[in-house]
N, C-alpha and C positions, 0 to 999 in steps of 0.2 A: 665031852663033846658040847655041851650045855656051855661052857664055860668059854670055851674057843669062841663059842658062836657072837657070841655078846662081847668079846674083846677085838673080833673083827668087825663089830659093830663103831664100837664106840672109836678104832682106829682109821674108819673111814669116814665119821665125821668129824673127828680134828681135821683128814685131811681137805674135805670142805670149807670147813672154816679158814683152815690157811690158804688156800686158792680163791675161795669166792668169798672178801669182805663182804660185799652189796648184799651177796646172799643173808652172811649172817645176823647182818642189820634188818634185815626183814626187808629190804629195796625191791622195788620192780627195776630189773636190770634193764629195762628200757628209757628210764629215765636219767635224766639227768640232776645232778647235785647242785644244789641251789648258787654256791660260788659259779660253777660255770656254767649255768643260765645266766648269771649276769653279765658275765665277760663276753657273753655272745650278746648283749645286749645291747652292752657300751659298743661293740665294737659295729653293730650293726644298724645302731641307731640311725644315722644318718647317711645316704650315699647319695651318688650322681649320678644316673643313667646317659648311657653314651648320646641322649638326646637331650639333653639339656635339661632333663626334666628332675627335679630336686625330690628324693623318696624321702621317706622316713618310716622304720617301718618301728613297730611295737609290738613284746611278745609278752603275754600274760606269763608270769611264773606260775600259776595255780594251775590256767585252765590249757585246754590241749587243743587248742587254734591258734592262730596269729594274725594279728589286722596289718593294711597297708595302707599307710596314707601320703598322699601325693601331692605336691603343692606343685602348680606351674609355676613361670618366671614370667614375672606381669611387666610391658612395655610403656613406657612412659608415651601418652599420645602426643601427637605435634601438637606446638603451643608458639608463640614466639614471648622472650621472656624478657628480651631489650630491645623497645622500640626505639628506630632511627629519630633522629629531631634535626629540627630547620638549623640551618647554616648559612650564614654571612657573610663573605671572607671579600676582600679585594679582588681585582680586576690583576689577574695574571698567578693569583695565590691558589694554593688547594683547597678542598674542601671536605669531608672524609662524612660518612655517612655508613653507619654500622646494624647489621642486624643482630639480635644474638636468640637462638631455636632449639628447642630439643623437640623430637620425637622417635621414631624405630629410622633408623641408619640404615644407611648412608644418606644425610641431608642433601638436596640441592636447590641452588639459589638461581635469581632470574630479577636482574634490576631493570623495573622499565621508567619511563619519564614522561610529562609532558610538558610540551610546550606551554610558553603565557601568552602565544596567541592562537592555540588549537584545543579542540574540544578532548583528541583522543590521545590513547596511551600509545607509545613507541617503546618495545624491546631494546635496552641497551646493548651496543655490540662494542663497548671497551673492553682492555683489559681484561678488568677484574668485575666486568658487569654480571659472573657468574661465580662469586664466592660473596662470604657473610660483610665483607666491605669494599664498598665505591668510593673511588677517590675521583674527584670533577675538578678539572682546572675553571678558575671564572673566568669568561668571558662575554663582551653583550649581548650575544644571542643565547648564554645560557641564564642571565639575569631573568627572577622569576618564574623558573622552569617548577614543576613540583617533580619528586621522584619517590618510589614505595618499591620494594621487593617483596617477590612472591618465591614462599619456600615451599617446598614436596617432599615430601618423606618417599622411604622406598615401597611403597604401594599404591601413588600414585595420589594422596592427599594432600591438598595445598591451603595453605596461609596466606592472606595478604597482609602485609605490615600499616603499618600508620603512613600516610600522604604525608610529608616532608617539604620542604620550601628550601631552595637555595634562590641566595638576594644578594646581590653586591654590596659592599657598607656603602659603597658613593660611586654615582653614578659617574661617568666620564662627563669631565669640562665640556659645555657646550659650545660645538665647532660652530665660530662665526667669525667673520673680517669686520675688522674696525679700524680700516683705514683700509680703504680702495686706492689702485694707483690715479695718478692723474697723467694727463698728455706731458710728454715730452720736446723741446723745443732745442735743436743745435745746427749749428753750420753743416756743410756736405761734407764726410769726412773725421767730423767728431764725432763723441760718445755722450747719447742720452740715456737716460737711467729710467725703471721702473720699479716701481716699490710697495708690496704689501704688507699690511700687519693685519695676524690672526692670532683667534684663541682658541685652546681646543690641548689635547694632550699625545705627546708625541707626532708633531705638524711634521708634514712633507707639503714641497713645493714642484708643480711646473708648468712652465709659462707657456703659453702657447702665441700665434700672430695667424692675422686673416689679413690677406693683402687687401691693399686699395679697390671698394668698387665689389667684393667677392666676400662669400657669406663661410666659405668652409675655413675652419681652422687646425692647424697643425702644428707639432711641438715644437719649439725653440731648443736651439741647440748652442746658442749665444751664450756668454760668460755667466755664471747666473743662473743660468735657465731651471736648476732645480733648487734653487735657493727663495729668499722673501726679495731678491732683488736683482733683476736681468740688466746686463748692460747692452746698450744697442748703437752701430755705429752708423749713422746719419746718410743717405745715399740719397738718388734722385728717384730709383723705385723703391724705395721705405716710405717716399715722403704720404704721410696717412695713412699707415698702417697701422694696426691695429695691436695692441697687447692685451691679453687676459692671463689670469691664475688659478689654477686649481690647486686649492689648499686640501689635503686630505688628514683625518687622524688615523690613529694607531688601531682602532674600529674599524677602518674602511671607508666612512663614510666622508662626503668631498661637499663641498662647495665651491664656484666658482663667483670671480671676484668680476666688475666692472668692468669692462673695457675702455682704454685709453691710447691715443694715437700718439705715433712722432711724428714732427714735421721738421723739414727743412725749414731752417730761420728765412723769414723775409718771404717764406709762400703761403699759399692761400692757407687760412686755416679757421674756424670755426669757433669763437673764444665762448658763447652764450647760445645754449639749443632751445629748441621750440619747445613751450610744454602743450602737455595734452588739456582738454579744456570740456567743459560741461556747460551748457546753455538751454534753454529752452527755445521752441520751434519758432523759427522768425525773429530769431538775433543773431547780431552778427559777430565772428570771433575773428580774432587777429592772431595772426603764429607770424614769430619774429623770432630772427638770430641774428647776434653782432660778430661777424667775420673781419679776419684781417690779411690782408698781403697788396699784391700789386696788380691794379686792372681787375679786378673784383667783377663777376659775372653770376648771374643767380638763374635759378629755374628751380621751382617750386613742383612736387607731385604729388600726387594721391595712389590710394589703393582703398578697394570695396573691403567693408568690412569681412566679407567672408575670400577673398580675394586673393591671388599670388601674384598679380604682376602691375606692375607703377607705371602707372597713366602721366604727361606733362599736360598740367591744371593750365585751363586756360582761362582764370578768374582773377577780377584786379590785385596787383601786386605778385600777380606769379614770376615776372623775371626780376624783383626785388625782391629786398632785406624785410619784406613784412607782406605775406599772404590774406585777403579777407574773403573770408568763409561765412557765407548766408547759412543759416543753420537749418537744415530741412530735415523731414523725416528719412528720406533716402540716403541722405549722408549720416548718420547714426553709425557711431564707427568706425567712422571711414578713417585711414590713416595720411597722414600728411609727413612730408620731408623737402628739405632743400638739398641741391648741388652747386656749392661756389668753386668757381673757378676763377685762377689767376690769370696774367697776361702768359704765364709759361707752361699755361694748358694742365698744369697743377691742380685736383679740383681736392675739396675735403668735404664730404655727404654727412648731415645734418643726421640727429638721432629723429626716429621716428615721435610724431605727435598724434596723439587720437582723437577726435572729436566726438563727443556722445549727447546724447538728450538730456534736461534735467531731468530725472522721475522726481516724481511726487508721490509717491508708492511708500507707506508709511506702515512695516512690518510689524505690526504691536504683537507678534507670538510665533517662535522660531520652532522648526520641529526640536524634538527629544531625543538621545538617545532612548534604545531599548533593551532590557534584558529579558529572554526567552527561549523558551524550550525549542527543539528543534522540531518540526511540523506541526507550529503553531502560525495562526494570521496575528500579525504587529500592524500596528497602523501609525503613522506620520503625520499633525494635525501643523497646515502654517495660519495665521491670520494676519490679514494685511486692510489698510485701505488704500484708496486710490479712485482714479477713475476708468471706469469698465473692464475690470482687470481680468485677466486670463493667465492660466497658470499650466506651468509643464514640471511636472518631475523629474530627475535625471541622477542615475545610480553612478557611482564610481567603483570596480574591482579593488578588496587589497592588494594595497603598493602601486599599484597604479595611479597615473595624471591624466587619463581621459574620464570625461562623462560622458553617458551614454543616456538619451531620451527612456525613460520607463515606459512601459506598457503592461505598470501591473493597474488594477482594478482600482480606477480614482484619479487615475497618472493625470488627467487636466483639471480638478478637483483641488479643492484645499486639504482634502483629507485622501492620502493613499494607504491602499492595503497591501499587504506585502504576505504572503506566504514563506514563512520560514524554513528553508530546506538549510540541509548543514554549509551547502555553498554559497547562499546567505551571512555568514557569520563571519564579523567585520566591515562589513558589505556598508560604502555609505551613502546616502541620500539628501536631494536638497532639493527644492524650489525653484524656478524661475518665474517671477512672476513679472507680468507683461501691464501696461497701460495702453490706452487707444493709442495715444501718442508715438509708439513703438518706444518711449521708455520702457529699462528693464530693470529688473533687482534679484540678485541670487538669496536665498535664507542661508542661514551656518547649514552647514550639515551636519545628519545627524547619523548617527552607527546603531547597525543593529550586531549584539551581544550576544551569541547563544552559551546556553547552561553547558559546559563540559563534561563528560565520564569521572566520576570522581573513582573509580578503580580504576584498573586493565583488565581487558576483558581475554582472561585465558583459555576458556570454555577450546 
């Protein structure tokens, strides 16, 4: 029995040993084998969380915890890495202007500009005024423009780029006439010509006619009429009428040339006009023209210097070929013209003449322009001599041809002050300065400049 007992013994721990190796190794069957803790290691080292977020985890083979460490995915902040630069290009050519940005996506772009004769920034509304490149055709009104882009990121963080310069390489030929037409002269029935030369880049022509005696002018519709040379055929009402030309460039911008009459051969006509004339008070001035036709008849007029309608002078030589004008202070300005007429009631009217005072008003210091901030006081200094002199200031609007009396702080003074608001800037200023005598003298004028935005204001 004894015997049994200890062979069923020793039979049921072989059968252990063959079932449970770990066991016989002396193992805690809860653990795991050094090979494959590593293979769960290798394989578990690194993963991706459905969030973006990069794990790593690490598991001690000895000890019986496990750490985890996390590393976020870091965003590159906005930054701009290629700034735009100034460009040059021709008059009708492109010009390309690039930004290049990184920060957290989706970038977007916003090109704004200014003008070179405005202090503030304008939003481009081209094209491509809303991706990383602008493309700008040149033209004259963009000559001198500055342009920057401002970039955002997708939370709302913006960049502004470098101020950038576009500049034409060459400015457009300057539009001028260099050869005015002259009067015309043919029998009734023929063909007189008129003819201009200008300079300027890509010129257009058209002529226009003011009849005899009348001031409004209207287009020619004559052979010519949009060319540098109109032909006109000779009648009995052409006879002194008028031709002018409006030359314009590829720019827009126009001048107009002389005007020049035709006349029927053998009528009255006008060959030498009256010039205008400067004297001092209590001398006397002569206005003379040499006309030519048949039974020649004259009448001489005036008009007030501030004036619209023509008075017949009734001072010696007014129904002659030479008018004499006492020179007073009342007549200061005043304008003068003849009317010759022929035996065939033909007449051809005289270019106006002006008579003025001499001044003796002797300007030794003209205003300045000025550069300044915008609600800042600028001041204007003229110095002059003379005798008993008085002075008025008078502003001019940009682009504007009128002057306008000031009424800022000084305006009858040699020195005015000017309060600089931004509707000031441009804005020009000058002088008139006065003598007893009712001589006058205007100074240059002078511009006042204000300092511009050197950003866009995105706020």
């Amino acid at each position: 029995m004894k015997g049994k007992k200890w062979l069923s013994m020793i039979l049921s721990l072989v059968m252990i040993i063959l079932l449970c190796p770990n066991a016989a190794a002396g193992s805690d069957p809860g653990r795991q084998s050094e090979e494959q803790q590593r293979s769960v290691i290798l394989a578990e080292r690194k993963t991706t969380r459905p969030d973006g977020v990069s794990v790593e985890n690490s598991r001690s083979s000895t000890a019986d915890y496990a750490t985890e460490e996390v590393t976020q995915i870091t965003e590159d902040p906005l930054n701009i890495l290629v700034q735009p630069s100034d460009r040059s290009v021709a008059y009708g050519e492109t010009g390309q202007f690039t930004v290049s940005a990184i920060g957290p996506g989706p970038l977007s772009y916003q090109w704004y500009f200014r003008k070179s004769t405005s202090l503030f920034w304008y939003p481009s509304i081209m094209e491509d005024a809303q991706t990383d490149t602008h493309c700008i055709e040149m033209a004259e009104s963009r000559d001198g423009q500055a342009y920057c882009c401002v970039v955002t990121d997708k939370y709302g963080n913006s960049v502004t780029s470098d101020v950038v310069m576009f500049k034409a390489v060459a400015p457009f030929p300057e539009l001028r006439i260099v050869e005015q037409p002259t009067y015309g002269v043919a029998p009734i029935g023929e063909l007189t010509s008129f003819r201009v030369a200008a300079e300027g880049n890509g010129l257009s022509y058209q002529w226009q006619y003011c009849k005899p005696g009348k001031t409004k002018w209207y287009n020619s519709t004559m052979f010519g009429a949009t060319s540098d040379e109109v032909l006109v055929p000779l009648s009995e009402t052409r006879n002194g009428q008028k031709y002018r030309c409006i030359v314009s460039d590829i720019s827009g911008k126009k001048v107009i040339s002389g005007a020049a009459a035709a006349y029927v051969e053998s009528h009255a006509r006008i060959l030498n006009q009256p010039k205008s004339n400067e004297a001092d008070v209590g001398e006397i001035v002569l206005l003379s023209i040499i006309a030519q036709g048949e039974g020649l008849s004259y009448q001489w007029q005036y008009m007030k210097a501030n004036g619209t309608k023509w008075y017949n002078s009734g001072m010696d030589g007014a129904t002659w070929d030479t008018l004499v004008v006492p020179l007073i202070e009342g007549r200061n300005g005043q304008k003068y013209r003849c009317i010759v007429t022929d035996s065939y009631g033909i007449c051809d009217i005289s270019d106006i003449a002006v008579l003025k005072l001499r001044n003796n008003i002797n300007v030794t210091k003209q205003p300045s322009d000025v550069n300044a901030d915008r609600n800042t006081t600028v001041t204007f200094t003229v110095e002059a001599e003379g005798d008993s002199l008085s002075y008025q200031w008078e502003y001019q609007l940009p682009g504007k041809t009128t002057w306008h009396e000031s009424t800022a702080s000084g305006f009858d003074t040699p020195e005015l002050a000017v309060f600089a608001t931004t509707q000031c800037h441009r804005r020009k200023y000058r002088c008139k300065i006065s003598e007893s005598s009712g001589a006058y003298v205007y100074t240059d004028a002078a511009v006042i400049w204000l300092a511009p935005d050197e950003k866009p204001n995105v706020d």
